[in-house]
C-alpha positions as CSV (number, residue, x, y, z in Angstrom):
1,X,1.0,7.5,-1.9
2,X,0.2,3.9,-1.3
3,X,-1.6,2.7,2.0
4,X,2.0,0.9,2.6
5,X,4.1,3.9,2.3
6,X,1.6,6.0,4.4
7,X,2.2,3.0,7.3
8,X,5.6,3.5,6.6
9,X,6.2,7.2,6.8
10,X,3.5,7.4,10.3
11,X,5.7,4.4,11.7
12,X,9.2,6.3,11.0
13,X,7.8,9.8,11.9
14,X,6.6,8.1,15.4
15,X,9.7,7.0,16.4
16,X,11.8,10.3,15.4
17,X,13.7,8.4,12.4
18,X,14.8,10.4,9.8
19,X,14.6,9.4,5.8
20,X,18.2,8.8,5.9
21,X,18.2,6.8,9.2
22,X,15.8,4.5,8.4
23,X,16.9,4.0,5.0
24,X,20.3,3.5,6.0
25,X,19.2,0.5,8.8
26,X,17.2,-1.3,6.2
27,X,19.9,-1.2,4.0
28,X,18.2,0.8,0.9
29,X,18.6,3.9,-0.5
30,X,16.9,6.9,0.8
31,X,16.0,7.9,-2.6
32,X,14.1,4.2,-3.0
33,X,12.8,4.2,0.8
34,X,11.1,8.1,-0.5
35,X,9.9,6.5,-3.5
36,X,8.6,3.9,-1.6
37,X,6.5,6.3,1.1
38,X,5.6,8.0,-1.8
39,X,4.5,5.5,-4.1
40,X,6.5,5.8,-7.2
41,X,7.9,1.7,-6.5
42,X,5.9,-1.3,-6.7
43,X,5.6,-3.2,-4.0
44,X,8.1,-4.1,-1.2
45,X,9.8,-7.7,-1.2
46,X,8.9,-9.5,1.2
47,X,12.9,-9.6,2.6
48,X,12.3,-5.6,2.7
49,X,8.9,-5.8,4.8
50,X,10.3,-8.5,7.6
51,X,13.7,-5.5,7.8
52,X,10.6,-3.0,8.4
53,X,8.9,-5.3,11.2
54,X,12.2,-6.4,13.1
55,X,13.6,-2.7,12.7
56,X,10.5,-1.8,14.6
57,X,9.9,-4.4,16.4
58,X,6.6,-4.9,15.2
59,X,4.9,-7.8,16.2
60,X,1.6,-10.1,15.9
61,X,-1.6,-8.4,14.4
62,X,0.7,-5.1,13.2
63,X,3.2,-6.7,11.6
64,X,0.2,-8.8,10.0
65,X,-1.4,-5.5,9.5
66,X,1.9,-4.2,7.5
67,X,2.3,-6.8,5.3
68,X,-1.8,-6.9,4.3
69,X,-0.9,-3.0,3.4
70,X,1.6,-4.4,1.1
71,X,-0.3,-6.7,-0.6
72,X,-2.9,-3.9,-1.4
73,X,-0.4,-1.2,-2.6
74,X,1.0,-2.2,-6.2
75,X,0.7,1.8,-7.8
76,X,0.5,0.1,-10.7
77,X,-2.5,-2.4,-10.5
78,X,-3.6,-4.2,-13.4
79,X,-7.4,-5.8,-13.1
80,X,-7.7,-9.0,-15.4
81,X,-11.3,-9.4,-16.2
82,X,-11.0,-12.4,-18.9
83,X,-14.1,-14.7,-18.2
84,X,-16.1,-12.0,-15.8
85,X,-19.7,-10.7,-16.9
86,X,-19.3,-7.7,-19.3
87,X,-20.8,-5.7,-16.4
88,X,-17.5,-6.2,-14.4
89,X,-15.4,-5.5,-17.2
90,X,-16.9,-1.8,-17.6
91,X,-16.6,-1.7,-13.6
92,X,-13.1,-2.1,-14.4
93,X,-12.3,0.2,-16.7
94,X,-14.2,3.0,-15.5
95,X,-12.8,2.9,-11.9
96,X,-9.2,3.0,-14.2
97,X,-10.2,6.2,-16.5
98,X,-12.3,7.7,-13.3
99,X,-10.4,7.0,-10.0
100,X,-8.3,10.4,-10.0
101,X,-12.0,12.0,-9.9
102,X,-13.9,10.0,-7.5
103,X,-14.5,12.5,-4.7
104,X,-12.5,10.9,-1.4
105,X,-15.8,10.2,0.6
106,X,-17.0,8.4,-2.8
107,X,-13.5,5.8,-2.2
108,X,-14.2,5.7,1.4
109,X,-17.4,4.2,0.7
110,X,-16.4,2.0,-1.7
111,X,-13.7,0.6,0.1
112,X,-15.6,0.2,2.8
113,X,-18.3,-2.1,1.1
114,X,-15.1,-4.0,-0.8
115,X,-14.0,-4.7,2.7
116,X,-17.4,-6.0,3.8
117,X,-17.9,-8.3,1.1
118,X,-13.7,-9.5,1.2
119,X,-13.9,-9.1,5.4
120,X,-10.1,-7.8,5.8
């Protein structure tokens, strides 16, 4: 699951909406809105992701919140180190082979310090 879909799925199960509901006032698929919660698409269009915020009438520093969240949840992300220090290449390529291992508080904490030095 991506941090978008997990928005999305808390902000549908808050307001009582069903998969099908929701899908069907955005105008997608339920089968694609599941993928989407669930991870298995890229990430939302930005047409998509303004649907989400005025079907929930989401405003100011959530909707902001929602489309930062969509930014950040490509399943698929590709890291291009061409012209980094070799030291960031082998960062990058053994977060890609290791990631399903790191231990959840070990992401925690290195999220946290990537959103110290970035400040989102």
């Amino acid at each position: 699951m991506t941090p978008f879909g997990a928005k999305l799925r808390d902000l549908r199960a808050a307001r009582g909406q069903s998969l099908k509901q929701m899908a069907a006032a955005l105008g997608v698929s339920p089968a694609y809105l599941s993928a989407l919660e669930h991870g298995k698409r890229g990430r939302p269009t930005w047409l998509l992701i303004q649907r989400i915020i005025a079907h929930f009438n989401i405003i100011w520093d959530e909707a902001e919140d929602l489309q930062r969240l969509a930014a950040l949840s490509d399943p698929r992300a590709v890291v291009d180190t061409a012209g980094l220090t070799p030291q960031a290449t082998e960062l990058a390529n053994r977060l890609a082979r290791d990631i399903a291992t790191l231990p959840e508080a070990e992401i925690r904490a290195l999220l946290s310090r990537l959103r110290t030095i970035s400040r989102e």
